[in-house]
C-alpha positions as CSV (number, residue, x, y, z in Angstrom):
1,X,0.9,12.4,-4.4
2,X,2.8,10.8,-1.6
3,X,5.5,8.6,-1.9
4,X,6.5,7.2,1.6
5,X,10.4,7.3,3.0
6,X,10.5,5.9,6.1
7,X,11.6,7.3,8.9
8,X,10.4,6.5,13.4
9,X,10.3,8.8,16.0
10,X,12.9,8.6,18.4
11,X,13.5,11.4,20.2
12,X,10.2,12.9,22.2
13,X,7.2,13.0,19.8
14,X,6.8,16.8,21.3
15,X,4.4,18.7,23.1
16,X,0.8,20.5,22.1
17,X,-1.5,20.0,19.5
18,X,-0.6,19.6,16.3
19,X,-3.3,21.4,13.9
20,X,-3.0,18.4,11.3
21,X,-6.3,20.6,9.2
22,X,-7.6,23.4,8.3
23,X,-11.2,24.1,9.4
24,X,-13.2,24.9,5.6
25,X,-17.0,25.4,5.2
26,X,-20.3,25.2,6.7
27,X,-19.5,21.8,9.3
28,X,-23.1,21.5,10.2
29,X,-24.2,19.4,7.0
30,X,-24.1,15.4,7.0
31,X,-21.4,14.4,4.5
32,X,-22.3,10.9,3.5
33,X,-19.5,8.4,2.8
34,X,-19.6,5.5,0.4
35,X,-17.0,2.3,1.0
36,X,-17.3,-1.9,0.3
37,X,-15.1,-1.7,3.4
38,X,-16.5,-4.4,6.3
39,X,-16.4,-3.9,10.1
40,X,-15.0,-7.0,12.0
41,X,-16.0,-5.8,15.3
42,X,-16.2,-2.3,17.3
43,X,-13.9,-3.2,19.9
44,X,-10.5,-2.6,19.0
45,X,-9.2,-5.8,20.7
46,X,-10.8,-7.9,18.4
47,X,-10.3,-6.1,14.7
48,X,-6.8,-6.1,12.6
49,X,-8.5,-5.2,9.0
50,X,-8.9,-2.0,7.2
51,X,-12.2,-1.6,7.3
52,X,-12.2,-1.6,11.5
53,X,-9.6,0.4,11.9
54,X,-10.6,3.0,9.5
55,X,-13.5,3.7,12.0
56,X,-11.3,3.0,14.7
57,X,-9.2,6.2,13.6
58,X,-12.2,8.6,13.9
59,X,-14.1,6.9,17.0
60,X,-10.9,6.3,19.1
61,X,-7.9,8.0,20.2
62,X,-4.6,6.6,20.6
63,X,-1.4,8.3,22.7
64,X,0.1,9.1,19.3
65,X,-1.2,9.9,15.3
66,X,0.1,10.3,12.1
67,X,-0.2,13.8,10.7
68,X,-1.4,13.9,6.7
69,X,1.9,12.6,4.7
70,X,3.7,12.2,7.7
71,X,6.0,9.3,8.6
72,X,6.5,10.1,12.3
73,X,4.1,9.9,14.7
74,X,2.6,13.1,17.0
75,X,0.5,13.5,20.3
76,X,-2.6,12.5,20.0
77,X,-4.1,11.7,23.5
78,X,-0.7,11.9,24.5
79,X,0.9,15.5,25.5
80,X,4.4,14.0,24.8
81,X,6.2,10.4,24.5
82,X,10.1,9.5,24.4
83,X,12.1,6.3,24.4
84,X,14.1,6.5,27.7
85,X,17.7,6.1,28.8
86,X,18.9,6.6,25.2
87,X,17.8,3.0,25.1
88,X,14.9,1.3,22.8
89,X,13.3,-0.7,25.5
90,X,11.6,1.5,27.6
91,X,8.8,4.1,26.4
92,X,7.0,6.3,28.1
93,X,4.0,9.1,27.3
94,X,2.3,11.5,29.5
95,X,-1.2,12.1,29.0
96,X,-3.0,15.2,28.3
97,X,-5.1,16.7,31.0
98,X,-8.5,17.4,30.3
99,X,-9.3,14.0,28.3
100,X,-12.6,12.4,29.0
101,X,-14.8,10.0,27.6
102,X,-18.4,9.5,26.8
103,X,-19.7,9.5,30.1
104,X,-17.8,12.4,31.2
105,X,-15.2,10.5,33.0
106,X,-11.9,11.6,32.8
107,X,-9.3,9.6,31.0
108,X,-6.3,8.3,32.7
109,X,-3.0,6.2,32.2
110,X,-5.0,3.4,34.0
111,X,-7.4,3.0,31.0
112,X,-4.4,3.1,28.8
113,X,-2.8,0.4,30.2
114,X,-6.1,-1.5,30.7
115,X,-6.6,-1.3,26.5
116,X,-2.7,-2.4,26.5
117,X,-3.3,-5.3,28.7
118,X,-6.5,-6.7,27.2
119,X,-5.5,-6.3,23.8
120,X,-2.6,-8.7,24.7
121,X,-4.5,-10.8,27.1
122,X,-7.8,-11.6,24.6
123,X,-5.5,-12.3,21.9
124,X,-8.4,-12.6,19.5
125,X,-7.2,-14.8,16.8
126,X,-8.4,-11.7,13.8
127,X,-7.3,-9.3,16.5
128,X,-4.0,-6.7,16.8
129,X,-2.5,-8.8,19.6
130,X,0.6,-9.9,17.0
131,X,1.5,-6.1,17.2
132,X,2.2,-5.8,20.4
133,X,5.1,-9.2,20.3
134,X,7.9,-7.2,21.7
135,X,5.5,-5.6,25.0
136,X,6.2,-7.0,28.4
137,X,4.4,-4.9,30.6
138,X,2.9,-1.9,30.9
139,X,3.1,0.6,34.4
140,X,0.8,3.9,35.1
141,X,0.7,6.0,37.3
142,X,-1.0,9.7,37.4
143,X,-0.8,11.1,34.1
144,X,2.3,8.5,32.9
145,X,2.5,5.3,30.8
146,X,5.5,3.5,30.9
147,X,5.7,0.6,28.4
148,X,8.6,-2.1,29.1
149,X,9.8,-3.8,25.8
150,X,11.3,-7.7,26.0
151,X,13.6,-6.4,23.4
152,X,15.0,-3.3,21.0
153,X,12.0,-2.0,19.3
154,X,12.1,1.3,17.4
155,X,8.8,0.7,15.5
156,X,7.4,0.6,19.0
157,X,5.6,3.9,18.6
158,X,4.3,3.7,15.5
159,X,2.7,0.4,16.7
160,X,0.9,2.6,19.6
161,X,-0.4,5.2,16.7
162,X,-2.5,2.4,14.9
163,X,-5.8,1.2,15.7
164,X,-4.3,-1.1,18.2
165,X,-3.6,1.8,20.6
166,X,-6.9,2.8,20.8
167,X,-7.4,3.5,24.2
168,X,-10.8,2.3,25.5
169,X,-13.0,2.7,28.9
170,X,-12.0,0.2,31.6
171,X,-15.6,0.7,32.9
172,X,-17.7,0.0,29.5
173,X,-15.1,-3.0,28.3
174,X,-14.3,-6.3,29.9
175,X,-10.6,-7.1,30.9
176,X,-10.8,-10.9,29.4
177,X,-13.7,-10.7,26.6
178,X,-14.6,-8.7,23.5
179,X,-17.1,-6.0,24.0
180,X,-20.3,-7.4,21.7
181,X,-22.3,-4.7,21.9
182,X,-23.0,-1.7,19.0
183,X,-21.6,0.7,21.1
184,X,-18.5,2.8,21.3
185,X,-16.5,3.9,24.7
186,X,-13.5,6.2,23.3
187,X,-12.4,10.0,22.7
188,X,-12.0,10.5,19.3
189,X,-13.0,13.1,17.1
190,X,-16.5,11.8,16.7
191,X,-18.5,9.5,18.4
192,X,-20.8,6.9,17.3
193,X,-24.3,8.1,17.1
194,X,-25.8,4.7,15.3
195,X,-24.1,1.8,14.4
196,X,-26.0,-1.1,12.1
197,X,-23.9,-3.9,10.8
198,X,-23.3,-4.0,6.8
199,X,-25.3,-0.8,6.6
200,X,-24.1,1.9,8.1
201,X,-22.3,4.3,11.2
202,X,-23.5,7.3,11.8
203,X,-20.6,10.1,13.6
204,X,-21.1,13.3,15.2
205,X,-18.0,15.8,16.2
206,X,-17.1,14.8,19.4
207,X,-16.9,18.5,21.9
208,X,-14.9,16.5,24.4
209,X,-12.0,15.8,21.6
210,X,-9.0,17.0,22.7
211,X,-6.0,16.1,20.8
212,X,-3.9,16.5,17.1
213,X,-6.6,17.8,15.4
214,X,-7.5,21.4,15.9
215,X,-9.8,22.1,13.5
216,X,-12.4,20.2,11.2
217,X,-15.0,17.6,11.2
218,X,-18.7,17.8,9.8
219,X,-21.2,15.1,10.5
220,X,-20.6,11.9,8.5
221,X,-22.7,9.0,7.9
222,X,-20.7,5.9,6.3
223,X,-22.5,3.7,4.3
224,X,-21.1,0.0,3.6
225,X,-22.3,-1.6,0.3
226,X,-21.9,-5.2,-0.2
227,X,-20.0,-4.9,-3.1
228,X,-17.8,-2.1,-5.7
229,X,-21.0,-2.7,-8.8
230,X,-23.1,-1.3,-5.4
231,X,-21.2,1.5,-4.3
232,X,-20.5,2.5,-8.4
233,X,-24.8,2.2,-8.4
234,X,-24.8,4.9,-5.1
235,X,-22.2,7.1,-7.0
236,X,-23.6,7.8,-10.1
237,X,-27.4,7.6,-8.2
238,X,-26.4,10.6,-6.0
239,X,-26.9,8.5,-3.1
240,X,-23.6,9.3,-1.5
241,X,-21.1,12.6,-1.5
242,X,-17.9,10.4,-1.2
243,X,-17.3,7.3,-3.0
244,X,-13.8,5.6,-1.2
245,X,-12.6,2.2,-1.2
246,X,-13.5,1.0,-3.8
247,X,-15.1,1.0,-7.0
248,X,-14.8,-1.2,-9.8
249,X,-11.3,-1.5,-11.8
250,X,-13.5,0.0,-15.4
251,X,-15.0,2.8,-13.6
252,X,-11.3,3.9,-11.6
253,X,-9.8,3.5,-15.0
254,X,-12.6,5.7,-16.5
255,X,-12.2,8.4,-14.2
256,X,-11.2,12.1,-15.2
257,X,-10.3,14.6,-13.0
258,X,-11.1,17.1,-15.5
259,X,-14.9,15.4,-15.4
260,X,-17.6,18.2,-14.2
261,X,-19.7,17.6,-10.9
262,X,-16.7,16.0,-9.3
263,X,-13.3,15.7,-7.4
264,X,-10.6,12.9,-8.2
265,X,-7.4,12.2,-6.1
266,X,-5.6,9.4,-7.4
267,X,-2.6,8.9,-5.1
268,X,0.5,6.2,-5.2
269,X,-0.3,3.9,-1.7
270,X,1.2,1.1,-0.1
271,X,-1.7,-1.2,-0.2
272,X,-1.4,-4.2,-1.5
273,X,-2.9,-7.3,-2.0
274,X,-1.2,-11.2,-1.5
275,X,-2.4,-14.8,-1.9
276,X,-1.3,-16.6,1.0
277,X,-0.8,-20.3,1.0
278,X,-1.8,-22.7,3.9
279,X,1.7,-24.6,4.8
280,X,0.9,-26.8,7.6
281,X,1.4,-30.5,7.5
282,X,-1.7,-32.1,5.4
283,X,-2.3,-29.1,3.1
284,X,-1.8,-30.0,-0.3
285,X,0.4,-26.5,-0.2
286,X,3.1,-28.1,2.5
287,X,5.6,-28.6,0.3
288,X,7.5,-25.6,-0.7
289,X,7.9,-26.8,-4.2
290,X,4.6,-27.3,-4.6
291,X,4.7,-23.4,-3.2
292,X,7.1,-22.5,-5.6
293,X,5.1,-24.4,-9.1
294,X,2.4,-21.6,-8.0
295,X,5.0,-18.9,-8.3
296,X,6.0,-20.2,-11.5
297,X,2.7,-20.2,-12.9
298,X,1.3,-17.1,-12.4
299,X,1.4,-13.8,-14.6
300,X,0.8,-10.7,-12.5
301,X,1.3,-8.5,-15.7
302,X,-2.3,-10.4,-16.8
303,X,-4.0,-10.2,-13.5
304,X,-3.3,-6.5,-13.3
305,X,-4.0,-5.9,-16.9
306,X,-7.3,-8.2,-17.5
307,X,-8.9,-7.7,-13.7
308,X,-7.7,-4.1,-12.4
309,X,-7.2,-2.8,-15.7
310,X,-4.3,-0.7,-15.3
311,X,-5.4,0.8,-11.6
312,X,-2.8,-1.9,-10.0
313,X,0.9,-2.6,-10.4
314,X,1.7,-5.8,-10.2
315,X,3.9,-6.6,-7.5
316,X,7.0,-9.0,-7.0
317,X,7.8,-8.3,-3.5
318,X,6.7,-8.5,0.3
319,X,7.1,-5.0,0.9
320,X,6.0,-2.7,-1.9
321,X,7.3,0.1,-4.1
322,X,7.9,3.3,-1.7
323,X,8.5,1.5,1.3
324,X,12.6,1.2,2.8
325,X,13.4,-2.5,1.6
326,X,11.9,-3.1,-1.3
327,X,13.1,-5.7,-3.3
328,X,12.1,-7.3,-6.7
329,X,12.6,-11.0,-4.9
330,X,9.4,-13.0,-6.8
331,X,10.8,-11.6,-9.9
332,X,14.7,-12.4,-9.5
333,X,13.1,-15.9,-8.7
334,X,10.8,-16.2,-10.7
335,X,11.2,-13.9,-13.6
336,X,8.4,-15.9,-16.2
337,X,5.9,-17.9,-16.0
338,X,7.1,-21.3,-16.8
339,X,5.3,-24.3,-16.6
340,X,8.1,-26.3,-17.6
341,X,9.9,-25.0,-14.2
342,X,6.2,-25.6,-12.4
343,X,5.9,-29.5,-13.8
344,X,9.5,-30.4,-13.0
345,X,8.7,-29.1,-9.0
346,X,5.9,-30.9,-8.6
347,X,7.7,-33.9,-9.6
348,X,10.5,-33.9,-7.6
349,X,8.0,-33.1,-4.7
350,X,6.1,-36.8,-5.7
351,X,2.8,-35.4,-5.8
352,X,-0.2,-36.3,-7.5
353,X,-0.6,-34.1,-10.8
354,X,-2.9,-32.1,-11.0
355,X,-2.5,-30.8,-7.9
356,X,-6.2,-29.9,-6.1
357,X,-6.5,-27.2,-3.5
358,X,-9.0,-24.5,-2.2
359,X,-8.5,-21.0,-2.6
360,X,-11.1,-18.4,-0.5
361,X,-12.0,-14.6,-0.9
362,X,-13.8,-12.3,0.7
363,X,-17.3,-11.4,-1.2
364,X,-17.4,-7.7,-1.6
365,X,-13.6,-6.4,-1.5
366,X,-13.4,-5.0,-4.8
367,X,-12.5,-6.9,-8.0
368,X,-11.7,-9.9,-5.2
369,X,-14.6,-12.8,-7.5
370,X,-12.6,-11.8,-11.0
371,X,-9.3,-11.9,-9.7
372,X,-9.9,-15.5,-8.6
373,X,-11.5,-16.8,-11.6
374,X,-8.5,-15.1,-13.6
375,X,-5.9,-16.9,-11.5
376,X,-8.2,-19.6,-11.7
377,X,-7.7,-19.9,-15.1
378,X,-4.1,-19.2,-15.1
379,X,-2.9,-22.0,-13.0
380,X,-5.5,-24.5,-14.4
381,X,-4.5,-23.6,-17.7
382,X,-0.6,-24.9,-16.7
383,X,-2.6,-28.7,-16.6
384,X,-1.1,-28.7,-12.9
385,X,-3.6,-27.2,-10.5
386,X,-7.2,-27.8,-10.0
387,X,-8.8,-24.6,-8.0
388,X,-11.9,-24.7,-6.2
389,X,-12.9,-21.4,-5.8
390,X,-15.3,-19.8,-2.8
391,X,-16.1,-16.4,-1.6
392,X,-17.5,-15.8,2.0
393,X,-18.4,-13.3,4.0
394,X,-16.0,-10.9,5.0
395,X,-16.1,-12.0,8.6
396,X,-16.3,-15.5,7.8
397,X,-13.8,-15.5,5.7
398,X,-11.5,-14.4,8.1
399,X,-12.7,-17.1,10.8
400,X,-11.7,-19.7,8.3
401,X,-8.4,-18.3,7.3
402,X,-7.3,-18.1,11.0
403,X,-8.8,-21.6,11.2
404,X,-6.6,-22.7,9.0
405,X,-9.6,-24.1,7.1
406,X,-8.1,-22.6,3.4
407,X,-5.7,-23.7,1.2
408,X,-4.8,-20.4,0.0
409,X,-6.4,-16.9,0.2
410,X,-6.2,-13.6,-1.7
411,X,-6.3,-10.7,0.8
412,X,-5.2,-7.2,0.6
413,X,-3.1,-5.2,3.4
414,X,-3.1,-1.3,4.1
415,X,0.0,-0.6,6.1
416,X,-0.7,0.1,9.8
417,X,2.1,2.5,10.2
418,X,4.8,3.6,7.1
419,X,7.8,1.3,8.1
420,X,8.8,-2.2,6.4
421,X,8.3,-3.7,9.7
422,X,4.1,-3.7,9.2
423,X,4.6,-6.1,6.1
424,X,7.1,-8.5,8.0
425,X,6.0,-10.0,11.3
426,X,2.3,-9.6,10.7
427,X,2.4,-11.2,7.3
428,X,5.1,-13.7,7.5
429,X,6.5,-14.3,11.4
430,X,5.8,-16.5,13.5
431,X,2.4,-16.8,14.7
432,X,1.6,-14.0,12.1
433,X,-1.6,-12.4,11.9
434,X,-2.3,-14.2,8.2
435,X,-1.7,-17.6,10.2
436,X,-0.4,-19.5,7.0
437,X,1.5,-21.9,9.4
438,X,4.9,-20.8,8.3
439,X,7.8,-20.5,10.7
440,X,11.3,-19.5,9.8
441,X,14.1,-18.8,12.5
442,X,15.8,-16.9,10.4
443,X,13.0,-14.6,9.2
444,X,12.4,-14.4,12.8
445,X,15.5,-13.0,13.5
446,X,15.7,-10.9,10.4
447,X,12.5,-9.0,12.0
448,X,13.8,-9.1,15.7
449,X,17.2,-7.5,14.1
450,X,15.8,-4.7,12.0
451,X,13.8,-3.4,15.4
452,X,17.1,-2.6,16.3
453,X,17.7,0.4,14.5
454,X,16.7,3.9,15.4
455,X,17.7,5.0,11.7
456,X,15.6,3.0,9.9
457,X,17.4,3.2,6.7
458,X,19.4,0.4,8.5
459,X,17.0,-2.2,8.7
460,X,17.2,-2.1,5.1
461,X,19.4,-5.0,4.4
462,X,17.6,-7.3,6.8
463,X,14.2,-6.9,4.6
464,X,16.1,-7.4,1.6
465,X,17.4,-11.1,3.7
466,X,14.2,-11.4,4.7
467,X,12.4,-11.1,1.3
468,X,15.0,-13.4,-0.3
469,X,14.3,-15.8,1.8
470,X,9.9,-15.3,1.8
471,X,10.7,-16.1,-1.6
472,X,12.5,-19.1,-1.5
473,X,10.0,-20.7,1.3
474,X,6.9,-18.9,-0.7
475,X,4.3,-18.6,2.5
476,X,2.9,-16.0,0.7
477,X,2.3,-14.7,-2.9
478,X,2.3,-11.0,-3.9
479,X,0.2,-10.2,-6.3
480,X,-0.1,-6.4,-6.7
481,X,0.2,-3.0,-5.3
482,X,-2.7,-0.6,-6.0
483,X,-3.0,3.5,-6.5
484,X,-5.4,5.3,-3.9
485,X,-8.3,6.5,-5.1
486,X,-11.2,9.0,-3.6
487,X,-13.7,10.4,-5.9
488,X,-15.9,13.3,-4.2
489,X,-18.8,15.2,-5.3
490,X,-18.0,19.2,-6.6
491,X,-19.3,20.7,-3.2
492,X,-17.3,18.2,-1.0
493,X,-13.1,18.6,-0.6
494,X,-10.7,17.2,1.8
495,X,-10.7,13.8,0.0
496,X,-6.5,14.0,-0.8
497,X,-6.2,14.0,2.9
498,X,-8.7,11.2,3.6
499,X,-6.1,8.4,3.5
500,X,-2.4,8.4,2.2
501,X,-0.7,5.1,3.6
502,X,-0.2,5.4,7.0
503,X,-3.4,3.6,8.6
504,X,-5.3,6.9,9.2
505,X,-8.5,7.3,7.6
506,X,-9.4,11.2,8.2
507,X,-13.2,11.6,7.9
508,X,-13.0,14.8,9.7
509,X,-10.8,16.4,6.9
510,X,-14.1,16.2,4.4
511,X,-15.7,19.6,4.3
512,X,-18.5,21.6,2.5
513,X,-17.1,23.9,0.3
């Protein structure tokens, strides 16, 4: 079990490979993978979810990696990287030799700064563009990447070891567009022998790899079911050898380790799940005591005990249990519900009672269709709200939220990298990737000012501003924080190292045993 401190890389990430698994077991065998997870698109410009990048992490390869449990990042594609000048503005890798991709091309620091560059440049509104805020530019030359920050960033490199860094082919991928093919251009530890939408991706080891791993890596074929009663049906139908995220909230909470024919890892994680709230002029939502009647009126301790059934905490915080800078600020605001507190809001705020707003989910993500009929219920039951519920399509969904076309929606958030800073600026700066429409200087400079610090146990008390404050404006909802769980058949292990936090999902650490 893994419980995240938080700590960035500083000083050079080192040099040579770092052997992050053993190699187990006959690696010639297909080991087929079971998630609900969706696939936004194949081009790393133009994907920020979970379900992208975790195919992102075995397709692609960025300059640096996280090793299993580990908080600091490592070479990956990279042989070494360092913040110069004793400064946090300058940062600079040098490549491995050897690298090359698909077409037998080599790799150089050209291509790295042409995946920088168009990341930045396409700024695809459910893209990682919001990541890279603090890069200016970006130089190469030979084997050398020199990125030039606009201000102090230590998180900086743990930014470049997420799916955003993924470093592409500047001859297979357009400088100013998404790629819209089904095809893959990168040099991870697989490569992408099939890809079909909703349905599957079929990897084989990739011989060219050269990088962290050393070892590892059978055939995989991931399957994507619609939903978590479809992926349960696969699981106990023998259809797949790995069932990961996720299956239903009864059937987690059923689970036994001690149960024959299978393995269980259930692990504490930082993923989380939030309902964010549209606050832009002409939402019924605007008004941040309207905001605050919704924090009033819902009961976390129900949602997690009547949907997820124990498999979820609930959570009263921006950035969860684990994580440097937690804080109980939802709670210390809002300790019960109380629709006495709600009503007398709403009043002051002069709006019409009940008030009527829409609130969107994304069809197949888990217990997603219970959890909004139970808060559903909740808030109507206060005589205040009126909820008009709708799932969509994964990638639809996320079209309308960056639209701006909901007035609140429930989505959950792995952490790209295991440092406070993934749950701030994404989730609740400026121009944030949840594009709610809030803006708050002074959460803004709460998330410029905890860049600052090389020992991240500093940034501390400007999360613990920064939540205070989230909570008083209430952009956003949290709603719980959820254990990880990966159930594998007897003959299959690997599956504790398949995921632990830190935005790496390690299909090459499954193995026949």
């Amino acid at each position: 079990m893994r419980i995240l401190v938080v700590v960035v890389a500083l000083a050079a990430a080192g040099v040579g490979a770092w052997q992050l698994l053993p190699s187990k077991g006959d690696q010639s065998r297909t080991i087929v993978v079971g998630t609900t997870d969706s696939i936004t698109s194949l081009d790393p410009a133009g994907a920020y979810d979970a379900g992208s990048w975790a195919l992102f992490s075995n397709v692609f390869q960025s300059l640096l990696t996280f090793a299993p449990g580990g908080t600091e990042p490592v070479p990956d594609a990279a042989q070494s990287c360092a913040f110069q000048q004793g400064g946090l503005t300058t940062y600079r890798c040098e490549l491995r030799e050897g690298l090359k991709f698909p077409s037998g091309r080599a790799v150089t620091a050209q291509d790295v700064k042409f995946s920088f560059d168009r990341v930045k440049k396409i700024a695809s509104d459910v893209g990682p563009s919001s990541l890279f805020s603090t890069l200016k530019s970006v130089d190469a030359q030979g084997r050398v990447v020199t990125f030039h920050l606009s201000s102090p960033d230590a998180t900086f490199p743990l930014k470049v070891a997420t799916g955003a860094g993924s470093i592409v082919d500047s001859e297979r991928y357009p400088a100013d567009s998404l790629r819209s093919d089904a095809a893959v251009d990168g040099t991870g530890r697989y490569t992408l022998k099939s890809y079909h939408k909703g349905k599957s991706a079929v990897l084989e080891p990739n011989p060219r790899y050269q990088g962290a791993v050393k070892d590892g890596g059978s055939p995989i074929e991931l399957r994507y079911y619609k939903d978590a009663e479809a992926l349960q049906s696969a699981w106990k139908d023998k259809r797949i050898d790995v069932a990961a995220r996720e299956l239903p909230p009864a059937y987690l909470a059923a689970l036994n380790p001690s149960d024959p024919g299978q393995r269980v890892t259930e692990a504490d994680s930082s993923d989380i799940r939030n309902l964010y709230l549209n606050t832009r002029k002409g939402s019924p939502l605007h008004d941040a005591r309207v905001r605050r009647a919704l924090a009033w009126s819902v009961d976390r301790e129900q949602l997690a005990a009547r949907v997820y059934q124990g498999t979820v905490d609930p959570l009263y915080s921006l950035i969860p249990t684990g994580i440097t800078g937690h804080t109980t600020s939802f709670f210390d605001n809002y300790p019960e519900q109380s629709t006495a507190k709600a009503r007398k809001l709403l009043e002051e705020a002069g709006v019409d009672i009940p008030v009527r707003f829409s609130y969107g989910y994304g069809t197949g993500s888990g217990a997603a269709a219970q959890e909004a009929a139970e808060l559903k219920r909740q808030l109507e039951a206060t005589g205040l709200f009126k909820v008009d519920v709708k799932g969509y399509e994964w990638t639809d969904f996320q079209k309308r939220w960056a639209g701006g076309r909901l007035d609140a929606y429930a989505v959950g958030w792995v952490a790209d990298y295991p440092d406070p800073d993934t749950f701030g600026s994404p989730l609740v700066g400026t121009g944030s990737t949840m594009n709610t429409g809030y803006s708050s200087k002074t959460v803004d400079r709460l998330i410029t000012s905890s860049q600052q610090y090389a020992d991240r146990s500093r940034a501390a008390r400007d999360f613990r501003e920064l939540q205070e404050k989230v909570a008083r404006d209430v952009p956003v909802l949290p709603l719980w924080q959820r254990k990880e769980y990966v159930v594998t058949i007897e003959d299959v292990g690997g599956g504790q190292y398949l995921t632990d936090g830190n935005g790496v999902f390690r299909l090459w650490s499954l193995h026949w045993i």
